[in-house]
C-alpha positions, 0 to 999 in steps of 0.5 A, spaced: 756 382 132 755 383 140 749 380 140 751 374 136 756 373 141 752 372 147 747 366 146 754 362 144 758 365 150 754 363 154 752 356 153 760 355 152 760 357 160 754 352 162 758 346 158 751 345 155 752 347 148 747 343 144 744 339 150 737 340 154 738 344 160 736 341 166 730 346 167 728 343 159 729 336 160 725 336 167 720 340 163 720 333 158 719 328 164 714 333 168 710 332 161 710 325 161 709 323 168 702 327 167 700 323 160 703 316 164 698 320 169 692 321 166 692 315 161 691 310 167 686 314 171 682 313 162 684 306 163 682 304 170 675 307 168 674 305 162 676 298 165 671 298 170 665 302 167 666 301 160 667 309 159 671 315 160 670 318 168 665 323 168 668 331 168 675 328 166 677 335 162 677 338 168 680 333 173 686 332 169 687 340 168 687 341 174 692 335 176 696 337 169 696 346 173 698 343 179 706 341 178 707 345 172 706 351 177 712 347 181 716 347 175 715 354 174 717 356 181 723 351 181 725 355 174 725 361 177 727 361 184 731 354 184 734 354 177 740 349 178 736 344 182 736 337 180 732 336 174 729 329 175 726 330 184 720 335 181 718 329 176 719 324 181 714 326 186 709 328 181 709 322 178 708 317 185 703 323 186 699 322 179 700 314 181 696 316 188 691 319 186 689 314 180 690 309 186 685 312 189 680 313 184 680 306 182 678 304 190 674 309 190 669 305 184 670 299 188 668 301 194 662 305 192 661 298 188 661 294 194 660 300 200 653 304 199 656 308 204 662 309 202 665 316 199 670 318 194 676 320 196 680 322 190 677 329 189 679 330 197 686 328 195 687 333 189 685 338 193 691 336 198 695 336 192 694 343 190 694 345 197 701 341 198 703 345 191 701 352 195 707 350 201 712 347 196 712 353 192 711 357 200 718 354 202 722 355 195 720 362 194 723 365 201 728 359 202 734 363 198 740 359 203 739 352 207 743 354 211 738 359 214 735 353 217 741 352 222 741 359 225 735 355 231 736 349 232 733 349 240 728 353 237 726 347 232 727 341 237 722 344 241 717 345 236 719 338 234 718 335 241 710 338 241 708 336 235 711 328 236 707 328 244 702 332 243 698 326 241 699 323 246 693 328 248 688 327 244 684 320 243 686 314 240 683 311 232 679 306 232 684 301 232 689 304 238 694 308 236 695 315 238 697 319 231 691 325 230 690 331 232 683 334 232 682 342 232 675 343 231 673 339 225 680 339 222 684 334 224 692 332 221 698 327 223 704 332 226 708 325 225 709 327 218 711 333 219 716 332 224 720 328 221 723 333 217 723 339 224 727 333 226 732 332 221 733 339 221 734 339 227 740 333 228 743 336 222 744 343 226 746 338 233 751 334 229 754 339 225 756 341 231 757 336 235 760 331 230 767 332 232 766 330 239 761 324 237 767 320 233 771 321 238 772 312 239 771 308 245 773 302 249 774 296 242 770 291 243 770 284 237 772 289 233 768 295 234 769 301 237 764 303 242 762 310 243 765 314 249 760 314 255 759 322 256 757 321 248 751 317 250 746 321 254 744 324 247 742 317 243 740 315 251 735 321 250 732 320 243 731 312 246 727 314 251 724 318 248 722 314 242 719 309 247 715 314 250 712 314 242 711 307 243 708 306 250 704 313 250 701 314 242 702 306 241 705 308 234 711 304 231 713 307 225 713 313 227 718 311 233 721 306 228 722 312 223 724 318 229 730 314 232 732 311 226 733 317 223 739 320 229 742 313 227 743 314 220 744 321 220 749 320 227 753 315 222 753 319 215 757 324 221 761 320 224 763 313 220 762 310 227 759 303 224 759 302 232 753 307 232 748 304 228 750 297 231 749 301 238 742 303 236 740 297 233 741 293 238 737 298 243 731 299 239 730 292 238 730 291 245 726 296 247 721 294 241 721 288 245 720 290 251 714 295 250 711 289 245 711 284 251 706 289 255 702 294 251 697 291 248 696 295 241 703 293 239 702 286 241 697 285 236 701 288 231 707 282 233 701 277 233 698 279 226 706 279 223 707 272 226 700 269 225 697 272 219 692 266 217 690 264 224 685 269 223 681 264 219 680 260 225 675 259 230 675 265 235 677 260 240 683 258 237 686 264 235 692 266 238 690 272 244 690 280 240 690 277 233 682 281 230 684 283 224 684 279 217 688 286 213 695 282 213 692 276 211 687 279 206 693 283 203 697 276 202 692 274 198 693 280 194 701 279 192 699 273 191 694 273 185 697 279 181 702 274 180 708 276 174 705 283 171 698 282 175 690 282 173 690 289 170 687 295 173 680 295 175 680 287 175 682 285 182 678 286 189 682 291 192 676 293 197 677 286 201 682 289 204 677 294 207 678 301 211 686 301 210 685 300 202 687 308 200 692 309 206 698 304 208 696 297 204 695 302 198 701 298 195 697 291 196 692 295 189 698 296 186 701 288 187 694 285 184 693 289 179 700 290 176 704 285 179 711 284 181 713 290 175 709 294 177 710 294 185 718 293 183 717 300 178 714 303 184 718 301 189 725 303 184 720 311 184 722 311 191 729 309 190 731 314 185 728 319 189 732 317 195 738 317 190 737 324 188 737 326 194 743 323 197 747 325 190 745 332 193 748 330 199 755 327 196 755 334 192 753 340 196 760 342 200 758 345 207 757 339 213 750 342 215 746 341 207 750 334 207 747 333 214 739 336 211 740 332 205 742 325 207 737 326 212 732 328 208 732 322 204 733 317 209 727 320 212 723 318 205 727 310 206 725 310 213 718 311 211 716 307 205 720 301 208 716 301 215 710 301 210 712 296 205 715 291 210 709 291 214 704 290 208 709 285 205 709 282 212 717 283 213 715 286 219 710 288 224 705 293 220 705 300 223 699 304 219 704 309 216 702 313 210 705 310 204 709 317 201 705 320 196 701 314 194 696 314 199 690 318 201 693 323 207 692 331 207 698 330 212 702 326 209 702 329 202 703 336 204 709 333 208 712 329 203 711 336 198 715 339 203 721 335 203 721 335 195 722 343 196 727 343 202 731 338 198 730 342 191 733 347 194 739 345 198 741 341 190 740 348 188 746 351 192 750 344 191 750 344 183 750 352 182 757 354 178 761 357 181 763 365 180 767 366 175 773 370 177 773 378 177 777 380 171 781 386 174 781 392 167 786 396 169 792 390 170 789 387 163 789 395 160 796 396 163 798 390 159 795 392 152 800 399 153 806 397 149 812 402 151 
């Protein structure tokens, strides 16, 4: 009787009775994204080269292995999280990487010297689902990550300037570090050291940081002895833009402490205050160096660049805007189909930030709207979680988190788009990067467990027996 008992008990206390559990239902979508997967990656081949790719079997085994071992980490060690962020990731992911595979048969088709790039990629992806589960696995409280705030900035600090050292790419900007033949983009990962870091600060601090100041045209001006941190931050973003000649990561760092200062304080004058002074500094560091320059140039004027040499306005040396125009334009409504555009005219840039001009050819207006819509679940989830966990600290981390992710993709698809000036920032997920994939997987992780802490039950209340059998005593 006992044992009949126990299953019905125990889905009365889950309130899931005669429902899919959340570790079920994010089984059921993890094994749709993979099949949503693995048919584009048949049909971009098939398009093009009239078969299926050679070795399929096992290319798709092994992208199938890498997010079931996520689920069975997260069933294990995080069995409360949110049931869609797993499937999400792994579906922009899959998404990537049959991206990838496709610009590698038009690169190999027009490029004799170009490489693949998408077995390089499936091999971040298994290192980036080692680090997922590296990070789920000894993380049992979030809060864990408060305890040294001091200790993460200045390993944020090093990582964001240490660029600065090491010679530019190509095209000017400072984003690499090279040790030995290896080389990574710590721009990605600071992101997240920066937003635990001002989660810990404004946890504590957010209390004086309210406080409201001189009212001006209706706002409430912060107080000036609450200025020198932003003042800070500021400069600091500056130095990234003078020094490394990256926008998108400035853009990305200090709007971050503009919106995480405004989920801790409910000060609108706050992110008015940081508009305006990101705005200006853009601006004044656009007049002068050079890098940056040609990127306002490039935003403003993407068409001269098919004029004569002698009639181009002054920094304007590529036709990468322009050429990904051209590509939004011709996929129209529901785009040429996969395989059937010329996503190599956009060259080099092709598999990292102007990935997205592939999807606006060949899937059109839908498929860059589903994948932007990806992003926006994503971003939702995580800020559900935010609204859902109870202490400050794992609100702060989990806004943060996905205000990080928004950041990013709106630098990059406002710059592909021609919204704003490009950065050359990673499309999250995607694009080709081991440093961004292994970044933005390590984001889902932290995400996932802090959503574990914020939808766990409640215990249930202790039962004193002796009260309950003193009860039963009949005198």
């Amino acid at each position: 009787m006992t044992g009949r008992q126990g299953p019905a008990k125990l889905a009365v206390r889950s309130g899931r009775s005669g429902r899919l559990s959340d570790r079920g239902l994010e089984l059921v979508l993890l094994i749709g994204a993979i099949f949503i997967c693995m048919y584009g990656y048949a049909e971009t081949a098939l398009a093009v080269t009239g078969k299926l790719p050679p070795g399929m079997a096992a290319t798709c085994a092994a992208a199938a292995a890498l997010p079931l071992v996520c689920h069975v980490v997260v069933r294990r060690f995080a069995p409360h999280a949110d049931p869609l962020i797993l499937p999400l990731a792994t579906l922009l992911s899959g998404l990537g990487l049959v991206l990838i595979h496709r610009l590698d048969i038009a690169y190999a088709s027009h490029y004799h010297h170009s490489t693949a790039a998408a077995p390089g990629q499936l091999m971040w992806c298994g290192i980036a689902t080692a680090v997922f589960a590296a990070a789920v696995v000894p993380l049992r409280d979030h809060r864990r990550l408060q305890r040294y705030p001091y200790v993460t900035i200045a390993v944020g600090m090093v990582l964001l300037m240490a660029p600065a050292f090491y010679p530019g790419d190509v095209y000017g900007a400072k984003r690499w570090i090279f040790i030995g033949p290896l080389s990574f983009q710590p721009g990605e990962f600071v992101k997240i050291v920066i937003v635990v870091f001002f989660a810990g600060y404004l946890t504590m601090r957010r209390d004086a940081l309210a406080l409201a100041g001189r009212r001006l045209m209706g706002m409430y001006l912060p107080r000036g002895r609450q200025l020198g941190p932003v003042a800070a931050v500021w400069i600091l973003s500056l130095l990234v833009l003078v020094f490394e000649r990256d926008l998108g990561t400035s853009l990305i760092f200090f709007g971050l402490f503009v919106i995480m200062l405004y989920v801790a304080t409910e000060r609108t004058s706050w992110v008015v205050f940081g508009v305006v002074m990101f705005a200006v500094g853009a601006f004044v560091v656009g007049s002068f160096e050079p890098h940056v320059h040609g990127r306002v140039v490039a935003w403003l004027h993407p068409m001269d660049i098919f004029l004569p040499p002698d009639k181009r306005p002054p920094g304007l040396i590529s036709d990468q805007a322009a050429q990904a125009l051209f590509s939004f334009g011709s996929g129209g409504f529901f785009g040429t189909g996969l395989g059937e555009g010329h996503p190599e005219l956009i060259g080099f840039a092709g598999r990292s930030d102007f990935i997205l001009t592939t999807v606006g050819e060949e899937l059109g207006l839908v498929g860059v709207t589903l994948v932007i819509l990806l992003y926006a679940l994503l971003a939702e989830r995580g800020l559900r979680t935010a609204l859902t966990v109870t202490d400050p600290f794992g609100k702060l981390l989990a806004g943060g988190l996905a205000s990080a992710l928004v950041l990013q993709v709106f630098v990059v698809v406002g710059g592909v788009t021609g919204l704003i000036p490009l950065t050359g920032k990673a499309l999250p997920f995607l694009a080709q990067g081991g440093s961004s994939m292994v970044a933005n997987w390590l984001l889902v992780a932290v995400l996932i467990k802090v959503s574990d802490t914020a939808r766990r039950p409640p215990p249930e209340p202790a039962v004193d027996v002796s009260a309950a059998e003193t009860q039963l005593v009949r005198p």
